[in-house]
C-alpha positions in Angstrom: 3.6 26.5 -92.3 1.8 29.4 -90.5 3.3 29.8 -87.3 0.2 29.6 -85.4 0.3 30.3 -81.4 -1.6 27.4 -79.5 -1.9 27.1 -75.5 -2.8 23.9 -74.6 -4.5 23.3 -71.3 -3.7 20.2 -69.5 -2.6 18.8 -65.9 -0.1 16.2 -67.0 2.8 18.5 -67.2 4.9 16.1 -68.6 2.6 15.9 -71.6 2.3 19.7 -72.3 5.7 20.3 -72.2 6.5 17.5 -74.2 3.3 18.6 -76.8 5.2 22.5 -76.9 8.6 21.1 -77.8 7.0 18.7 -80.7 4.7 21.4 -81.7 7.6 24.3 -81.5 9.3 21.7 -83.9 6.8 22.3 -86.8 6.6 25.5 -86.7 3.9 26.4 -83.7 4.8 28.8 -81.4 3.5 27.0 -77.9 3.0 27.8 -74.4 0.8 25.7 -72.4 -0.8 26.1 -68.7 -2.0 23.0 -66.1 -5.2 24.6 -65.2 -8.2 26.8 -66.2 -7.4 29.9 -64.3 -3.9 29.4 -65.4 -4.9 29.0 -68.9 -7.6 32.2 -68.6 -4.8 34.5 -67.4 -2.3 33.6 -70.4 -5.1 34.2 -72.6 -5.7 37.8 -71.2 -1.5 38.1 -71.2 -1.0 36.6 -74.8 -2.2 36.5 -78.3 -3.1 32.7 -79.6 -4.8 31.8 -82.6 -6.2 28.1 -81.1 -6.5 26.9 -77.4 -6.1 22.8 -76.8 -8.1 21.8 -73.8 -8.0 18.6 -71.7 -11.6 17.9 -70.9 -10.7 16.7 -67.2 -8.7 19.3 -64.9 -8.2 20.4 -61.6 -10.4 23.4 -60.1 -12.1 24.3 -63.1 -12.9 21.5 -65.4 -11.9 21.9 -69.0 -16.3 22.4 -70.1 -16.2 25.4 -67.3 -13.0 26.8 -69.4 -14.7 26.2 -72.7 -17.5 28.1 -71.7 -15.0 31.1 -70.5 -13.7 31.2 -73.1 -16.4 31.0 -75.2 -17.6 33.8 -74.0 -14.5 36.3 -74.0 -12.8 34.7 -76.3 -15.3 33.8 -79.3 -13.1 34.6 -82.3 -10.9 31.1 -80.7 -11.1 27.7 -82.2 -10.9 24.9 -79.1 -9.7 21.5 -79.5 -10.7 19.3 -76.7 -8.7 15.8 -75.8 -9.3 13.7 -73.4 -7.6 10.4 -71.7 -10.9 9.0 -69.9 -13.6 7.1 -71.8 -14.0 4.7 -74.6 -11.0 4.2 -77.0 -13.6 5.1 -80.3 -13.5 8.8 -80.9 -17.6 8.3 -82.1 -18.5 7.4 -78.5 -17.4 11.1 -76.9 -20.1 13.7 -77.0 -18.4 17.1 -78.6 -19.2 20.1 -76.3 -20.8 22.7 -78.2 -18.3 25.6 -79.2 -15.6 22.5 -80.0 -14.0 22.2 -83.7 -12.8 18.9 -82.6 -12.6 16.1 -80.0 -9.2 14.4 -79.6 -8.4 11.3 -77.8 -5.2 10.7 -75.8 -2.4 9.4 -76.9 -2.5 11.8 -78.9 -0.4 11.6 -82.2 1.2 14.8 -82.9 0.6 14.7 -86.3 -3.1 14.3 -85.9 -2.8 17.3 -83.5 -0.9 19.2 -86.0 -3.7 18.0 -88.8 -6.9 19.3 -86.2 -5.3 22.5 -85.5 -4.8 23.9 -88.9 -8.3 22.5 -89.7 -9.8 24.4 -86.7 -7.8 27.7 -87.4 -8.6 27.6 -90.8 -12.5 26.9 -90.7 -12.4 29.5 -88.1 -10.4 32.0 -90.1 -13.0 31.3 -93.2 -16.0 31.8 -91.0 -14.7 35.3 -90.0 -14.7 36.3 -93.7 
């Protein structure tokens, strides 16, 4: 397995750190930050190949960061989750820019399925 550098974006802390060690596990190498302008400056400090974004966060919602880093950071496949709505995947509108729309609780083998998808449809769309 690739190891692929993912931040993931999300206010349960809890969550993320437990999502870094399970992810750091396979293979991934994992940081993650609680908030957008948290998340904005690790992206401008580090190199990642994928960014995981919880749709509802503090300050700056998780569409606002999608559209940052849409714009700076366009080369970046984005996985969004999300703990709030319907429990049917179908039901959630995927923001534009999004490979993929998770729901939470999220399996980490279905996370570890979406982001090799997203990176390498990404990575064949560069070519």
């Amino acid at each position: 397995m690739e190891n692929y550098r993912v931040l993931l974006v999300d206010d349960e802390e809890e969550l993320v750190e437990t999502l870094v060690e399970r992810l750091d596990y396979r293979g991934f190498s994992s940081k993650y930050a609680v908030n957008g302008q948290t998340a904005l400056q690790m992206l401008q400090q580090h190199k990642f190949d994928i960014v995981v974004i919880d749709l509802k966060l503090p300050g700056m919602s998780g569409e606002e960061l999608l559209r940052t880093i849409r714009t700076a950071y366009s080369h970046l496949p984005v996985l969004m989750m999300t703990g709030h709505g319907s429990s049917t995947q179908g039901e959630h509108e995927k923001p534009e820019g999004v490979y993929n729309f998770l729901l939470k609780p999220i399996k980490i083998s279905e996370l570890v399925t979406k982001i090799q998808e997203a990176i390498k449809a990404y990575e064949l769309k560069q070519k």
